[in-house]
N, C-alpha and C positions, 0 to 999 in steps of 0.2 A: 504494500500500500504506500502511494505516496503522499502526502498533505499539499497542499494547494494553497493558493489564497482566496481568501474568504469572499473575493468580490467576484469570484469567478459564478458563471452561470450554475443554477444548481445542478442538472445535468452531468458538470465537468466535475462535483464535487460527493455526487450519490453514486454508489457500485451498486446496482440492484442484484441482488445474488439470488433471491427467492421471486415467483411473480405470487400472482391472486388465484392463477390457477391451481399451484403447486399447494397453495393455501387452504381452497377450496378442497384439493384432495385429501388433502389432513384433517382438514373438521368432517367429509362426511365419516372417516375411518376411527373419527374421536366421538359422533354422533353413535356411531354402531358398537362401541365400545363405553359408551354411556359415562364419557367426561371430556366435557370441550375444554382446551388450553388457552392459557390468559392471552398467546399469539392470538386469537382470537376476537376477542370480548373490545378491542379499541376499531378496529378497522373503520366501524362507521365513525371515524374521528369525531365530523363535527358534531355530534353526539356528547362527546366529550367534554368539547368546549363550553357547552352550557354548563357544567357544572362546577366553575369555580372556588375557591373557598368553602364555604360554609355550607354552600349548597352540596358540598362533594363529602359522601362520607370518610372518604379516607381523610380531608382535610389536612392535604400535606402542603398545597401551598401555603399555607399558615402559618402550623405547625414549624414545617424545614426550614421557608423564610428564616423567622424569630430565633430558632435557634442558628443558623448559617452567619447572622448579619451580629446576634448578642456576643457569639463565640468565635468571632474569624480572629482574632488573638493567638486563639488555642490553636484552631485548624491549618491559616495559610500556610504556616512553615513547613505542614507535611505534603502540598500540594503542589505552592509552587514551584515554577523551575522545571518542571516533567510533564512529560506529553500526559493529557488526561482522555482517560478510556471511558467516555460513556456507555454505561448500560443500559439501553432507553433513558429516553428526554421527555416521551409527550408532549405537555405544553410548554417545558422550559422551564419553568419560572425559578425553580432551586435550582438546576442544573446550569443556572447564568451568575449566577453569585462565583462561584470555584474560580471562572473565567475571570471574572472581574478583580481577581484579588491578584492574577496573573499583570492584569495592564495595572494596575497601581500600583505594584511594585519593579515591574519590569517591561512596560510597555508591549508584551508579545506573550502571546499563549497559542499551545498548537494541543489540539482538540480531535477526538478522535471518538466518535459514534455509531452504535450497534442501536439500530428497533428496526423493528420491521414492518413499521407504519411508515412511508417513504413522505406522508405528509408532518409529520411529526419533525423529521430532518429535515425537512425543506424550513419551517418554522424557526426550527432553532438556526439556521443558517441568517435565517431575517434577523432573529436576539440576536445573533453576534453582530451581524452589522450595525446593528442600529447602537450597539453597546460602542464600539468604532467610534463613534461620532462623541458618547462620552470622553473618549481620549485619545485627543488629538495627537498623531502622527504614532499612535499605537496598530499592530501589525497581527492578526490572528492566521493562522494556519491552521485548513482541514479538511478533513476528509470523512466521509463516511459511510457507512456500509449496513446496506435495506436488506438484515437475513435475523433469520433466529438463532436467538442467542447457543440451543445448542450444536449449531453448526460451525460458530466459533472456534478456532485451534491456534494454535500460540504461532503459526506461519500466519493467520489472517491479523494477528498483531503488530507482525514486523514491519515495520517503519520507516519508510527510506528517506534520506535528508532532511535528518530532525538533528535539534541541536542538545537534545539530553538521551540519553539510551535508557533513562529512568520513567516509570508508568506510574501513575495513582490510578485505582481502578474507583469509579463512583457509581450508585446505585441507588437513586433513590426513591420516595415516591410509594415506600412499600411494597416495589416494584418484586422484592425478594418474596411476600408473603404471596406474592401469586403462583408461586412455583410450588412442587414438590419437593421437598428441602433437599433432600438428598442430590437433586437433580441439578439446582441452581449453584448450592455449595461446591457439587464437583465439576462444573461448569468453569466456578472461580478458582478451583484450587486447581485445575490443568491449565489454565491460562494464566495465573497470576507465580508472577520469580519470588522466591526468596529475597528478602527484606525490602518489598514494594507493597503498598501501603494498598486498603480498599474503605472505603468511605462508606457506609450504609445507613440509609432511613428507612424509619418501619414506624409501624403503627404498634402500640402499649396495649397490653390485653386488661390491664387495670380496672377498664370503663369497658368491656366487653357486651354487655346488654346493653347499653348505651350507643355504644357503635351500631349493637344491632338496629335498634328503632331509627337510625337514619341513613338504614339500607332499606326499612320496610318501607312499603306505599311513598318512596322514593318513584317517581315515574321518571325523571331523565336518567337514571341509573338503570329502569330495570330496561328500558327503552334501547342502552346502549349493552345491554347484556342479550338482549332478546333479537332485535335487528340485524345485527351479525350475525346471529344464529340463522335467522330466516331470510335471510339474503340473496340464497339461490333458490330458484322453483322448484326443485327438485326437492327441494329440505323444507316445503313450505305444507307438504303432506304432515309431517312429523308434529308440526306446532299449530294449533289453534291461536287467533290473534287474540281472541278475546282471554283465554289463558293466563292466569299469573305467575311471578315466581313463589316459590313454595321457601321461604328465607328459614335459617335457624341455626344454632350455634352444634358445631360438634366441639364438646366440651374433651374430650379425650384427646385431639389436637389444637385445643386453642384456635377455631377457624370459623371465620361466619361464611356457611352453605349457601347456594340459591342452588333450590332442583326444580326441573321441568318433567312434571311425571316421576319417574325413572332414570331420568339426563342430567348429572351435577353437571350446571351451566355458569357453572360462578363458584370460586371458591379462594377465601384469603384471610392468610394466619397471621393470627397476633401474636404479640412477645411478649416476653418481661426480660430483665437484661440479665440476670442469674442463667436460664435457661438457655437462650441465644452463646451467650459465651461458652457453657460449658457443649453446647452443640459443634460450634466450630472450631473448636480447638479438636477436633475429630480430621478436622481438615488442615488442619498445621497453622494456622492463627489464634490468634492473641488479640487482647484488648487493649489498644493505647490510650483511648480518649470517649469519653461518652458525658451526654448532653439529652436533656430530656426538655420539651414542653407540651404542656396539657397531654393528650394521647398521642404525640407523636418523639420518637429518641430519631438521637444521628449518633452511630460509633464507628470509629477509626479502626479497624485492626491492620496488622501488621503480616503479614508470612511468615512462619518462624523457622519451618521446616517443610520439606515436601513429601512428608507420611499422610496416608487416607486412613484410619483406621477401617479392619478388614471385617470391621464387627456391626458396621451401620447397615440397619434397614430401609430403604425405600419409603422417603416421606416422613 
């Protein structure tokens, strides 16, 4: 991969590696195996977009904001300086803070992006421009790449004409509770070097019923979980429109469900930080820095070693 500069056409700056079809083939194969994948659940973006802050149950733009902007003291110094590995961006809004602490202390940040929503990149290509223009004769470099995350390998990381050989890997967004744990963590732990740094936001299982009721009789949320699903005619056999989602907490993994019939169409785990640590540290990280507000944390781990323990289950 090369990085570019940021004013370059988006075209010259997005690698499309997966299309809608190759998508569509994986949700009917996640439909008939009765669990659709959070690659999933955003496609209808602008679906998305209506849900800002408060109205968004995850409430991370809030959340992350407040704590990114209270604590970038603590944060910058593990950030900047190294090419930064987005894991999904969606809207941006946290995932432009990192960047910013790169042009104010060093006028140049080179930026490197994995979703597999191609308009989500294209967005965050806009935030960095438009960030540009906060500082003047400031220079970003980037690149990015429209595939799922588990198609990722430590070649689609390599970096040509960059000026640090070091990576901060950042994640946020809760972006990790959409995964099955197992899945995500070793996703990070085959792509992430000994002693480079990964940045994580999640949502607190603290207020877990709480979250729940502003997922229920949420209509722009269940709207963008339900839309994707029924997106092709073929799949529109499957769902009735008038249909809801069936919400509820599986208390044995800390996760609020939406099922359709039979179909988990939604599903995302909460934490507490005791838990989360002693989890990854199964995949050779450590805790450097952690930060909480209201239900949402941001921690810093580190790589410590490159052990997977041979004893983890799936999820």
């Amino acid at each position: 991969m090369q990085l570019k500069d940021i004013d370059m056409a988006p075209e010259e700056l997005i690698i499309k590696n997966i299309s809608d079809e190759e998508l569509d083939d994986l949700l009917r194969k996640e439909i008939t195996n009765k669990k659709v994948g959070g690659e999933q659940w955003f496609r209808k973006y602008e679906n998305w977009y209506e849900m800002p802050a408060f109205v968004n149950p995850y409430k991370t733009p809030y959340h992350e904001l407040r704590i990114l902007i209270d604590h970038q003291k603590d944060l910058y110094q593990f950030t900047t300086g190294k090419i930064k590995i987005f894991w999904g961006v969606g809207i941006g809004d946290s995932e432009i803070i990192p960047v910013s602490w790169d042009l104010d202390t060093e006028g140049y940040s080179e930026v490197y992006v994995i979703d597999v929503v191609p308009h989500f990149i294209e967005t965050f290509i806009q935030n960095l421009r438009n960030l540009t223009k906060e500082y003047p004769n400031s220079k970003i470099r980037f690149i990015g790449n429209c595939n799922l995350f588990e198609n990722i390998s430590t070649d689609d990381l390599n970096v040509e004409k960059t000026k640090s050989n070091r990576k901060v890997h950042i994640c946020l967004g809760n972006t990790l509770g959409n995964f099955d744990q197992h899945v995500i963590l070793s996703i990070f732990a085959n792509n992430i070097q000994v002693g480079h740094y990964l940045l994580i936001g999640y949502q607190l299982n603290k207020n877990i019923n709480k979250i729940l009721q502003q997922y229920i009789n949420n209509k722009g949320f269940e709207r963008l979980i339900l839309d994707t699903i029924k997106k092709k005619r073929k799949l529109d056999l499957i769902f009735n429109s008038k249909r809801k989602l069936n919400w509820k907490i599986n208390k044995e993994e800390s996760k609020i469900e939406a099922w359709y019939r039979d179909i988990l169409a939604f599903q995302s785990k909460k934490y507490n930080r005791e838990n989360l640590n002693d989890y990854v540290k199964n995949y050779g990280f450590e805790e450097c820095k952690y930060f909480e507000y209201g239900d949402g944390a941001i921690s810093l781990f580190r790589r410590k070693n490159n052990s997977i323990s041979k004893s983890l289950k799936n999820g």
